[in-house]
C-alpha positions in Angstrom: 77.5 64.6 105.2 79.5 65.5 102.9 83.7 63.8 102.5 86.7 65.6 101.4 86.6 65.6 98.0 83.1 66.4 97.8 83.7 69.8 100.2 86.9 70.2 97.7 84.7 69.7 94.3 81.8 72.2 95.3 84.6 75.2 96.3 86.3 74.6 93.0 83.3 74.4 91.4 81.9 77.7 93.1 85.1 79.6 92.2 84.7 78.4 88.7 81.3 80.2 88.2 82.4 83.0 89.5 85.4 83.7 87.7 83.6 82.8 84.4 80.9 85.5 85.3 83.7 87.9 85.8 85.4 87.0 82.6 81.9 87.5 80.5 81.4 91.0 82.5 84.4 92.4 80.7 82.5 92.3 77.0 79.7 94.7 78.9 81.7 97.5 79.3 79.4 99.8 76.9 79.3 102.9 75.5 76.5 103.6 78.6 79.6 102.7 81.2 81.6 105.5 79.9 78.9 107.8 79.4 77.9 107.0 83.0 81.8 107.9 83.8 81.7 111.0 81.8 78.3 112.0 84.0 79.9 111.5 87.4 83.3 113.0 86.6 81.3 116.4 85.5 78.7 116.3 88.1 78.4 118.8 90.9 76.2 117.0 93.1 76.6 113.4 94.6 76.1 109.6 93.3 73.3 107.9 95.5 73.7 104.4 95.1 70.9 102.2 96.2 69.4 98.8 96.3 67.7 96.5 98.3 68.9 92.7 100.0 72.2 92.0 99.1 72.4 94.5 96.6 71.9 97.1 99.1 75.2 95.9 100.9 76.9 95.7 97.6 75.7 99.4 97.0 77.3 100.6 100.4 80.6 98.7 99.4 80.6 100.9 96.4 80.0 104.1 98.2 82.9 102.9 100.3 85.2 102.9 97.7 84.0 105.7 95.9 84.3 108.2 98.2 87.9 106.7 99.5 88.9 107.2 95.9 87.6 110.9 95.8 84.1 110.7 94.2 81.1 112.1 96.5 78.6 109.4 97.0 76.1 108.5 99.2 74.4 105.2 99.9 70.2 104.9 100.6 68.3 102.1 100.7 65.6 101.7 98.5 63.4 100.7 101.4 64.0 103.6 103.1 63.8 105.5 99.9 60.2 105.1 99.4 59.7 105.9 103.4 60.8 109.2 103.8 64.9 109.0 102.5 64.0 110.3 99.1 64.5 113.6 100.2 68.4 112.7 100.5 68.9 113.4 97.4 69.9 116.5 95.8 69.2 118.7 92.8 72.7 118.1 91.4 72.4 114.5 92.2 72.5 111.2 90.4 71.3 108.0 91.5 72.7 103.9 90.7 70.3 101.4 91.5 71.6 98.2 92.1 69.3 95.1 91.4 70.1 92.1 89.7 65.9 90.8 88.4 65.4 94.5 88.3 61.6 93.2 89.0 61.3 93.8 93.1 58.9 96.2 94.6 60.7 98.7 96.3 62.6 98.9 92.9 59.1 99.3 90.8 57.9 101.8 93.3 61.5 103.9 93.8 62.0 104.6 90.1 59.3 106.6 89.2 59.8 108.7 92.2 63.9 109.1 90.9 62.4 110.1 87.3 59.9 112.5 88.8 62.1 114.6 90.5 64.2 114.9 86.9 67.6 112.9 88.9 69.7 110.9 86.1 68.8 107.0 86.9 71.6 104.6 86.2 70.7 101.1 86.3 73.4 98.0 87.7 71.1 95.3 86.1 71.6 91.8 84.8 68.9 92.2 82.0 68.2 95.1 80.3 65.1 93.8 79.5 63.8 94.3 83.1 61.6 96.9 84.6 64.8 99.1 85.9 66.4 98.1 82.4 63.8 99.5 80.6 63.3 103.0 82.9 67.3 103.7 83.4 68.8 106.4 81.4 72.2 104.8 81.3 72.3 100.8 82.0 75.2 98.9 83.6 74.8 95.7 82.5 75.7 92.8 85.1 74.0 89.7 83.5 75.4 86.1 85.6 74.2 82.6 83.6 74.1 81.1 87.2 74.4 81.4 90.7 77.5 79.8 92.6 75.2 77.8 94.8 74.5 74.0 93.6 70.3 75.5 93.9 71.4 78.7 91.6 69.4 80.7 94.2 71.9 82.5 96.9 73.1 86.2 95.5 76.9 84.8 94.9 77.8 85.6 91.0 75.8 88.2 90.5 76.6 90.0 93.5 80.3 89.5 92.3 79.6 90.9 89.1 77.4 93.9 90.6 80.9 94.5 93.0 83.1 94.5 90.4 81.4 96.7 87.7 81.4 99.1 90.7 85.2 99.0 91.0 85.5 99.8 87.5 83.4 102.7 87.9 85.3 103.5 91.0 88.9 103.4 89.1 87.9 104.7 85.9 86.3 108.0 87.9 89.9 107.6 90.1 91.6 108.0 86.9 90.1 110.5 85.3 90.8 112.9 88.3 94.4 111.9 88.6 93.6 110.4 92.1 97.2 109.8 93.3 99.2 108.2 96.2 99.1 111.6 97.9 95.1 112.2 97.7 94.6 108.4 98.6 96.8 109.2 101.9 94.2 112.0 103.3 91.5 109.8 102.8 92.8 107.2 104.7 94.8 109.2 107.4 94.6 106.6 110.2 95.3 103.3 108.4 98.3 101.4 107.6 98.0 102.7 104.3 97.6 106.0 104.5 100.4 105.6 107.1 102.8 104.5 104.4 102.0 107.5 102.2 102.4 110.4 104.5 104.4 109.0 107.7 108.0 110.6 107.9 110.7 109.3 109.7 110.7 112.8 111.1 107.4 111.7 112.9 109.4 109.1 114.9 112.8 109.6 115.3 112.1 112.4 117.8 110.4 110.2 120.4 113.8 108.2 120.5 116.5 108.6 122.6 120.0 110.1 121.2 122.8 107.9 121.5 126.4 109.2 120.2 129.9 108.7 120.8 133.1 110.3 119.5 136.4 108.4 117.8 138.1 108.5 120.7 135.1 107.3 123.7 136.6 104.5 125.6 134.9 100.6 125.7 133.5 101.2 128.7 131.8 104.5 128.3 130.4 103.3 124.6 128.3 100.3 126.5 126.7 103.3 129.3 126.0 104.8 126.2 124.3 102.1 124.5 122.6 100.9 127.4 121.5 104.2 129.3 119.8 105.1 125.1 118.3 101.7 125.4 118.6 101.3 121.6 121.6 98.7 121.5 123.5 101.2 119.3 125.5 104.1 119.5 126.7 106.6 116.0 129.9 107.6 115.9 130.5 111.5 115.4 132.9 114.2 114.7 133.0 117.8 116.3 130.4 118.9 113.7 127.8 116.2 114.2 128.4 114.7 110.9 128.4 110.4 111.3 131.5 108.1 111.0 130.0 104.7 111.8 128.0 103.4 114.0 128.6 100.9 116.8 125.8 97.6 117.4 125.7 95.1 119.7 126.7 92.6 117.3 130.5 95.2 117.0 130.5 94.7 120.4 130.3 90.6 120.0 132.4 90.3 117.2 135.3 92.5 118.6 135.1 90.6 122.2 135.7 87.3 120.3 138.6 88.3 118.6 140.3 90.9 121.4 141.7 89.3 124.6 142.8 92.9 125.7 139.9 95.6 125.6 141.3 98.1 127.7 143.1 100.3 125.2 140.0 100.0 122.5 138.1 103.3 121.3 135.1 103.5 119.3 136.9 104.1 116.3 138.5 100.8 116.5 135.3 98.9 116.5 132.5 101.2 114.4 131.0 100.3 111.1 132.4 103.0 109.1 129.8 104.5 106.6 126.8 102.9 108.0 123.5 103.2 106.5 121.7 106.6 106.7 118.7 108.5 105.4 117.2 112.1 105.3 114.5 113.5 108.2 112.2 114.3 105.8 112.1 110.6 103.8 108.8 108.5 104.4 109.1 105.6 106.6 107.9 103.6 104.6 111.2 104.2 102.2 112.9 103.5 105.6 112.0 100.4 106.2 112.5 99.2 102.6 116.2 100.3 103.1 116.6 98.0 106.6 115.3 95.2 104.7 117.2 95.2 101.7 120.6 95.9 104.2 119.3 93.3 107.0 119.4 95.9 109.4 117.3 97.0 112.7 117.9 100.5 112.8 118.7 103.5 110.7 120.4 106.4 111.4 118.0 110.0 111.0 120.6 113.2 109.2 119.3 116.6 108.2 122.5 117.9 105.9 124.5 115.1 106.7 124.6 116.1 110.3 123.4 113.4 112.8 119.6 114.0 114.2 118.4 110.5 115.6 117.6 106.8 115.2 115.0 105.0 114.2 114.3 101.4 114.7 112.5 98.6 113.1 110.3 98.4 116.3 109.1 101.6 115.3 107.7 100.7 112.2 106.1 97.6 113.9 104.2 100.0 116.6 103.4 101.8 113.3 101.3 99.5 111.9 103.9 99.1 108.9 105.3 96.0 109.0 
């Protein structure tokens, strides 16, 4: 068993390795990585990325994020591969194999099929001195001194490294297209993300009650108004629509404990004149930035300056963006 600082040292440790296997990864960024880049960004097929163990998981993380980030790719595992999946891959197509000895069989017996049918083979290797090292067109070098584990056996470092030479591929490939906020937002559509890239105020405002007043609505018919709209606020209009101030729950408070007679009070003695508002068309996100830098729990929705709703901070909660 093992006491506290023990538990502490071996984390630390483990974190070490790893952070000095990144640190060495950044001097193997070749002239092969950018080639690599170059191939991809021209390519009309797909990228089939494949590998076997841990590597194999590692490969599918990368196809994750490469096609989230706009590059077509495809994940196959080189057990499979050599059982019937080969014929996933296309013409057009290139093909990453992940392996860190670069020595297993389903590697030995998966690259010469790749070469045969005339596929570019790019190899994510920590030796290029290996078997895939030595057969791989283009090499992506991911070479790890030691494994994070006290035995240097369990797939920790390296698997690290093989993850985040994949990234760079991922974000130099993201560059080179001008992959923007916009193109990230329809890949993710139903995620908070995406969410705060495309979602409107417009989207929400509608599903709200409306609740208005004029200068001259009396004490008693502003609080029906407030309640029946269940909101806790009411905005303050003219004829035309356009807003005057806005009335809260903590106007009603603070004019209570400083009034002894209510009676002859009209919304335009207790409003917040010129309250905070912002366009239909802005994204929520940008709305909820606003509430938090004023402290506030709702904003007012205008289209031309003309009132057209409310939103609330518990919308953005439901919304996934808070």
């Amino acid at each position: 068993m093992k006491n506290r600082e023990e538990i502490l040292a071996i984390a630390k440790q483990s974190i070490r390795i790893e952070a000095q296997t990144l640190a060495h990864l950044v001097d193997c960024i070749s002239d092969d990585f950018v080639r690599c880049v170059q191939l991809l960004f021209e390519a009309k097929g797909r990228l089939i990325v494949t590998g076997i163990g841990k590597s194999a998981i590692i490969a599918q993380k990368i196809v994750a994020t490469l096609v989230s980030t706009g590059t077509p790719a495809l994940f196959m595992h080189a057990a499979d591969a050599i059982h019937g999946d080969l014929g996933l891959i296309g013409t057009e197509d290139s093909v990453l194999c992940i392996s860190k000895s670069g020595e297993t069989p389903e590697i030995k017996v998966l690259v010469p099929f790749v070469k045969k049918l005339g596929n570019t083979l790019i190899g994510m290797v920590s030796r290029e001195d290996s078997f895939l090292g030595r057969q791989a067109e283009l090499v992506l070098l991911t070479p790890v001194e030691q494994e994070a584990d006290p035995n240097n056996l369990a797939p920790t470092a390296s698997t690290i490294a093989q993850m985040a030479m994949g990234d760079a591929l991922a974000v130099s490939l993201l560059a080179m297209r001008g992959f923007t906020a916009q193109d990230f937002a329809q890949y993710h559509p139903g995620g908070a993300l995406g969410k705060q890239l495309y979602l409107r105020v417009n989207d929400i405002y509608t599903q709200n009650e409306k609740p208005r007043v004029t200068l001259k609505t009396s004490l008693r018919e502003i609080i029906v108004e407030m309640t029946s709209r269940r909101l806790g606020v009411a905005v303050v209009v003219d004829e035309s629509e356009h807003v005057l101030g806005i009335i809260t729950d903590g106007d009603l408070r603070r004019m209570l404990s400083r009034e002894e007679d209510v009676s002859h009070l009209r919304a335009k003695d207790i409003m917040t004149a010129n309250p905070k508002t912002i366009e239909e068309d802005t994204l929520a996100i940008k709305a909820l930035e606003v509430m938090r830098n004023f402290n506030i729990s709702q904003i007012i929705i205008v289209k031309n300056k003309k009132y057209r709703g409310i939103v609330h901070l518990h919308d953005l909660i439901k919304e996934g963006l808070v």
